[in-house]
C-alpha positions as CSV (number, residue, x, y, z in Angstrom):
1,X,4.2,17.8,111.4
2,X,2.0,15.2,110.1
3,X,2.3,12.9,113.4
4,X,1.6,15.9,115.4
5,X,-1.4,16.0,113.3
6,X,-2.5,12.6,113.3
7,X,-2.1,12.7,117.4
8,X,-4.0,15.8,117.4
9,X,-6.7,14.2,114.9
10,X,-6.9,11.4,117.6
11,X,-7.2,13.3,120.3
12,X,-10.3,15.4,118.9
13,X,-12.2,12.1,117.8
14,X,-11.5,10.8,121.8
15,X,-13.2,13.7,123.2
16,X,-16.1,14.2,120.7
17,X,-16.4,10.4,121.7
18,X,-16.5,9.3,117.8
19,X,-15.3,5.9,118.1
20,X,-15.7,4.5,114.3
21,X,-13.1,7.9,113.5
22,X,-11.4,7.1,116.8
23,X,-10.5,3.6,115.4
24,X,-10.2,5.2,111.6
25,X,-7.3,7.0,113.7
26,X,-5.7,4.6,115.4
27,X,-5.0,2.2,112.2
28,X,-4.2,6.0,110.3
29,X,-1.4,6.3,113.3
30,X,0.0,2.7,112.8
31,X,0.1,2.7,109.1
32,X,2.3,6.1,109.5
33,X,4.5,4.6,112.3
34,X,4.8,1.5,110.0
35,X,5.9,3.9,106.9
36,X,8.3,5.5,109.0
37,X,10.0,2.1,110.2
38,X,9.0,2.3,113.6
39,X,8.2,-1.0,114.6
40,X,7.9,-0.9,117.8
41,X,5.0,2.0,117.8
42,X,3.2,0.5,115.1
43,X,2.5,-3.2,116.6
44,X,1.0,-0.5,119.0
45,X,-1.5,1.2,117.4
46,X,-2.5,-2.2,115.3
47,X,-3.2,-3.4,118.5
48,X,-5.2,-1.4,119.2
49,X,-6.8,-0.3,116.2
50,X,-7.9,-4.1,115.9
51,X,-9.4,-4.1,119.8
52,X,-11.1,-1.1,118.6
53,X,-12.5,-2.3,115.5
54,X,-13.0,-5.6,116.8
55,X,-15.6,-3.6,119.2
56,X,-17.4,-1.4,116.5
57,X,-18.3,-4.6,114.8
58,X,-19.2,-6.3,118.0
59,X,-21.7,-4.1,119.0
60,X,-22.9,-3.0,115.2
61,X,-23.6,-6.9,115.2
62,X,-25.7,-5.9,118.6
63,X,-27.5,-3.2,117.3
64,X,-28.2,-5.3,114.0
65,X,-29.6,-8.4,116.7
66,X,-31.5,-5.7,118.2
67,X,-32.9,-3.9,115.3
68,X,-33.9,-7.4,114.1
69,X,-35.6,-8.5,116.9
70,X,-37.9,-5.1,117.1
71,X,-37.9,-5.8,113.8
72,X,-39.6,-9.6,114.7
73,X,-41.6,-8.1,117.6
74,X,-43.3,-5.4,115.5
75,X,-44.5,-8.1,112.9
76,X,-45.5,-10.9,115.8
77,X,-47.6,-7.9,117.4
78,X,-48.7,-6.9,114.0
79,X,-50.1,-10.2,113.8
80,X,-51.7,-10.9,116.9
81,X,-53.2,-7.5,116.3
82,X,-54.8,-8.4,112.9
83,X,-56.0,-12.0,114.5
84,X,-57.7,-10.1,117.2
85,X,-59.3,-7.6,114.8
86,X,-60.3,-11.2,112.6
87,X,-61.4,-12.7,115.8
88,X,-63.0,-9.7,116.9
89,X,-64.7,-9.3,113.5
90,X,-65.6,-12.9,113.3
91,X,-67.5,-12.7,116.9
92,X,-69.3,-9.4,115.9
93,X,-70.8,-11.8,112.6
94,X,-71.6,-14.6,114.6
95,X,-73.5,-12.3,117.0
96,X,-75.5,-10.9,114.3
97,X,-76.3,-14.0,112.8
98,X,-77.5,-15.0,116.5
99,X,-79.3,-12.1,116.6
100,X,-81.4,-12.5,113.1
101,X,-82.0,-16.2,114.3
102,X,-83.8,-14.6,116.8
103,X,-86.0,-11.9,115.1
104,X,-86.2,-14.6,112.4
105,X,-87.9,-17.0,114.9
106,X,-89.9,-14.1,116.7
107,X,-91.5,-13.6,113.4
108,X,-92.1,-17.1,112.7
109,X,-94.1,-17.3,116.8
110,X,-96.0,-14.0,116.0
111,X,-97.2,-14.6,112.5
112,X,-97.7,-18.7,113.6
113,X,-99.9,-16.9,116.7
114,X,-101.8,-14.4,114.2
115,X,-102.6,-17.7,111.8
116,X,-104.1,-19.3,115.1
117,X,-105.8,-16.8,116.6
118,X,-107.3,-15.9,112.6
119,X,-108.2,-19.9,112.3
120,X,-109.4,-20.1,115.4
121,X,-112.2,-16.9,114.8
122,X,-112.8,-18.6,111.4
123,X,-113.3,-22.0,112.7
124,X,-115.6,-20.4,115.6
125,X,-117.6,-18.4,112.8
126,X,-118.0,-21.5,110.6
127,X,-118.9,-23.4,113.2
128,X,-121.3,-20.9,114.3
129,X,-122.8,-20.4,110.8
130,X,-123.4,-24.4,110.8
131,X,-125.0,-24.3,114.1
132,X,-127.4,-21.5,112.9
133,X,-128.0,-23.2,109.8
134,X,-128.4,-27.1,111.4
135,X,-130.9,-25.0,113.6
136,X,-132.7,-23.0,110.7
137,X,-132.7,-26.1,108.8
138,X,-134.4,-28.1,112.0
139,X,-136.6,-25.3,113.6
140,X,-139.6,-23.5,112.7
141,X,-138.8,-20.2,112.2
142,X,-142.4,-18.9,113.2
143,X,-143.3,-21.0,116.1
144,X,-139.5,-22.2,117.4
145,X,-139.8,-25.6,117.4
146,X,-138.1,-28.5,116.1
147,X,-139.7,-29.4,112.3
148,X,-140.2,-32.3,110.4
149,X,-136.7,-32.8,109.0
150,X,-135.3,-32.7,112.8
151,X,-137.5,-35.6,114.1
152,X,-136.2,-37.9,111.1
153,X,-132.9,-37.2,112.0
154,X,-133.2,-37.9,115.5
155,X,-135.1,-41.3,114.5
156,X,-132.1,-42.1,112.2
157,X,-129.8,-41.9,115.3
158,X,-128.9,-43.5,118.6
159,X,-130.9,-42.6,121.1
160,X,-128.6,-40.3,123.4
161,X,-130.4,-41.0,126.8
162,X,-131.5,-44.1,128.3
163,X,-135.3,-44.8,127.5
164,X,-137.9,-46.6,130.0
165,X,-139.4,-49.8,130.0
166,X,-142.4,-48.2,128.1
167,X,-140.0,-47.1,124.9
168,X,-140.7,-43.8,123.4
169,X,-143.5,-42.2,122.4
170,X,-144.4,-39.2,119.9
171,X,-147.0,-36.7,120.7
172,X,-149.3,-35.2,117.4
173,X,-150.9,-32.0,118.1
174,X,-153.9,-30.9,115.6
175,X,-155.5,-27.6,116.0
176,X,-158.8,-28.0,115.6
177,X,-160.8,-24.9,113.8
178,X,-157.1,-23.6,112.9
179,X,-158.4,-23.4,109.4
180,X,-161.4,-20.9,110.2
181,X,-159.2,-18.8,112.4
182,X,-156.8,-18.0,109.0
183,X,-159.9,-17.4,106.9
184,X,-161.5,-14.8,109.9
185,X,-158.7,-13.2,111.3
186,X,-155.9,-13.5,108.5
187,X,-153.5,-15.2,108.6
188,X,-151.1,-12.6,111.0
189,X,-153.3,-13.0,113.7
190,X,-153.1,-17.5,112.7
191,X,-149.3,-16.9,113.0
192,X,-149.7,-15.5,116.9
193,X,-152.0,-18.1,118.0
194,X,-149.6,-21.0,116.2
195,X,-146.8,-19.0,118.3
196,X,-148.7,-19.0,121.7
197,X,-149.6,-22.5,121.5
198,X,-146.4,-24.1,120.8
199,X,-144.8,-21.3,123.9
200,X,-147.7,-22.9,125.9
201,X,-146.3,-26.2,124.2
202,X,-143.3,-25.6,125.1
């Protein structure tokens, strides 16, 4: 009865295709052949109970190798995944950093332009101003030409042109009468004759 079971046990696990219980079976079976003295069935069943088991632990140690080696492949790829993302990361800095350089010195040409351009009109202005003043300072303001003060500083200087065997010579102009004109005809109508003789002058 209980063989019959045990064979019938063994049979089932065969077809379901249960190998651990298969095995679990066959050592069952040879453990009951060695209780009831049969030695020659026993041997049998050890046999192969141990090529059986021998097996399950062979390929458990397989599927353990395996499992570790996903195991070791998921972590490597983990890791070259996070030093991409870092590289990645590190390449997106570098590139902004780049790119403020680059407004940074943009900024620096424009506002370095603006100053020039800005020194440059203040530098025309003064010198401008200067000029209008050296010639306010030098002219006559009624009659336009060059006063006192201007003559002393060109006799003060280097003469800037080459001058003839006779030197130079300065010309005096007196207006003769100029007094009476003033006291007849004011002195608005002296200011037009001073202007239209030094155009005439001129």
């Amino acid at each position: 009865m209980i063989l019959s079971d045990l064979e019938r046990t063994f049979a089932f696990f065969e077809v379901v295709g249960s190998r651990s219980w298969k095995v679990l079976s066959l050592k069952t079976l040879a453990e009951y052949y060695e209780s009831q003295g049969d030695l020659d069935t026993a041997p049998k069943y050890y046999k192969q109970y141990y090529h059986g088991n021998k097996a399950l632990l062979f390929d458990k140690r397989q599927s353990d190798i395996f499992l570790l080696e996903q195991y070791y492949a998921t972590a490597t790829l983990a890791k070259e995944n996070e030093l991409l993302n870092t590289e990645k990361d590190l390449n997106e800095l570098l590139l902004q950093k780049e790119q403020l350089r680059n407004r940074i010195v943009a900024a620096l040409i424009i506002m370095v332009s603006i100053s020039a351009i800005l020194l440059a009109i203040r530098l025309r202005s003064i010198l401008s101003k200067n000029k209008a003043l050296i010639t306010q300072s030098t002219t006559c303001e009624l009659m336009g030409l060059y006063n006192r003060r201007y003559l002393e500083q060109l006799l003060t200087q280097p003469m800037p042109f080459n001058t003839s065997q006779f030197g130079i010579c300065i010309v005096i102009l007196d207006l003769d009468h100029f007094k009476r004109v003033n006291d007849t005809f004011g002195h608005d109508v002296g200011d037009e004759v001073l202007v239209e003789v030094a155009r005439n002058v001129k």
